[in-house]
N, C-alpha and C positions, 0 to 999 in steps of 0.2 A: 572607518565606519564606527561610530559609536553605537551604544547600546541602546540607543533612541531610534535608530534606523529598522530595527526587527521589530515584529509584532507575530503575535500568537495569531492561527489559523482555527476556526473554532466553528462544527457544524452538527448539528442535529442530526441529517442524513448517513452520517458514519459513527460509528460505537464511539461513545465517549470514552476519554483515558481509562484505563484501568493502574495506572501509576502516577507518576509526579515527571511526567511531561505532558507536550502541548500535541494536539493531533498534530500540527506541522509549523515553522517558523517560517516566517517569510523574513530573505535578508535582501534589500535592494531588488532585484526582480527573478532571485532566484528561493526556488520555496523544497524545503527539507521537509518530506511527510516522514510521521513515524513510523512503525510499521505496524501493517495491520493484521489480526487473525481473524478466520472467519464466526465473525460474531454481527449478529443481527443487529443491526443499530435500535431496532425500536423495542425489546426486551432486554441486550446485551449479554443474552445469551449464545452458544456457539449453534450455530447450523448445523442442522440435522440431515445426514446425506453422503452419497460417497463420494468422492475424492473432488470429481468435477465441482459438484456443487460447491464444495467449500474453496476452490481456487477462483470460483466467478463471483461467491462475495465477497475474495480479500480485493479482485479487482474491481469490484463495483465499490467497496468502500475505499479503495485509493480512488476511483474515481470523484464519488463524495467530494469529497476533501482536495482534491487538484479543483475541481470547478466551485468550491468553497474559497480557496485564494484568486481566483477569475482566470483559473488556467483548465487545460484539461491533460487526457492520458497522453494525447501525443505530445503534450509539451515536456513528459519525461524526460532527462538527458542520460540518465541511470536508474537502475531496477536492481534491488537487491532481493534474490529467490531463497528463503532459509526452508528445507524441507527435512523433517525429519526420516523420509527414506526416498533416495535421491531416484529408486524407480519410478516415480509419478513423474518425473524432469520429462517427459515427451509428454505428458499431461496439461501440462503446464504451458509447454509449447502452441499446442493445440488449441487450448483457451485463451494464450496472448493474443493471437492471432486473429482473433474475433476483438479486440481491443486496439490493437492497433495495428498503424500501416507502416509502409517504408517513410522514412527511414525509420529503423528500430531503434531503440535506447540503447545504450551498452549497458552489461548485464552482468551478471555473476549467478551462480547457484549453488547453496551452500549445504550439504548434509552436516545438521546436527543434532545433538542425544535429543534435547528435548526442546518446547516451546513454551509459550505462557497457557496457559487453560488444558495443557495436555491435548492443544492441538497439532495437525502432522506439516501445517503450510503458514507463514509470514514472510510478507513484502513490506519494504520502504522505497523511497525514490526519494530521487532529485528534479527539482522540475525548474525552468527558465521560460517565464513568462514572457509571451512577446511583447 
């Protein structure tokens, strides 16, 4: 694969970078989003609200950005969960579950110190376009 084959993933509907990468690369048909915190795409501010709220717009903004490459949630192959307190993990669960169906992605859930914006929840995935 050369480096001609990728192309940046880029949408309005999801917060724009807050660093020096691309909301998501697309390589061949499979598409790396970065990950996302619960930040309002249309001020780029974080959401106001407890725990649920900001878990359904890290998912609505991974959602964003998977149907920005012409895929969606369930074309995830992988979910990576970063929380800063790993109690919300059956939170979490709860609100995937309104996202997607069987089969589920494989997954990981990570407790750690801190996040970007001194938020408590970020996702990334891997997605393979059909």
């Amino acid at each position: 694969m050369t480096r001609t084959d990728r192309s940046a993933i880029s949408t309005e509907t999801a917060p724009a970078a807050i660093g020096t990468y691309s909301q998501a690369i697309r390589a061949g048909n499979t598409v790396y989003l970065s990950g996302q915190i619960p930040l309002d795409p249309a001020t780029g501010d974080v959401v106001e609200g407890d725990m649920g709220v900001q878990i359904t717009r890290v998912f609505d903004n991974l959602q964003a950005v998977a149907q920005a490459a012409g895929g969606e949630l369930q074309d995830i192959v992988k979910l990576n969960v970063f929380l800063t307190d790993l109690s919300h993990f059956s939170r979490v669960n709860e609100i995937m579950g309104r996202y997607f169906r069987t089969p589920y992605p494989a997954r990981a859930a990570v407790g750690v110190a801190a996040l970007p914006k001194g938020v408590e929840v970020e996702m990334d995935a891997i997605l393979v376009l059909p």
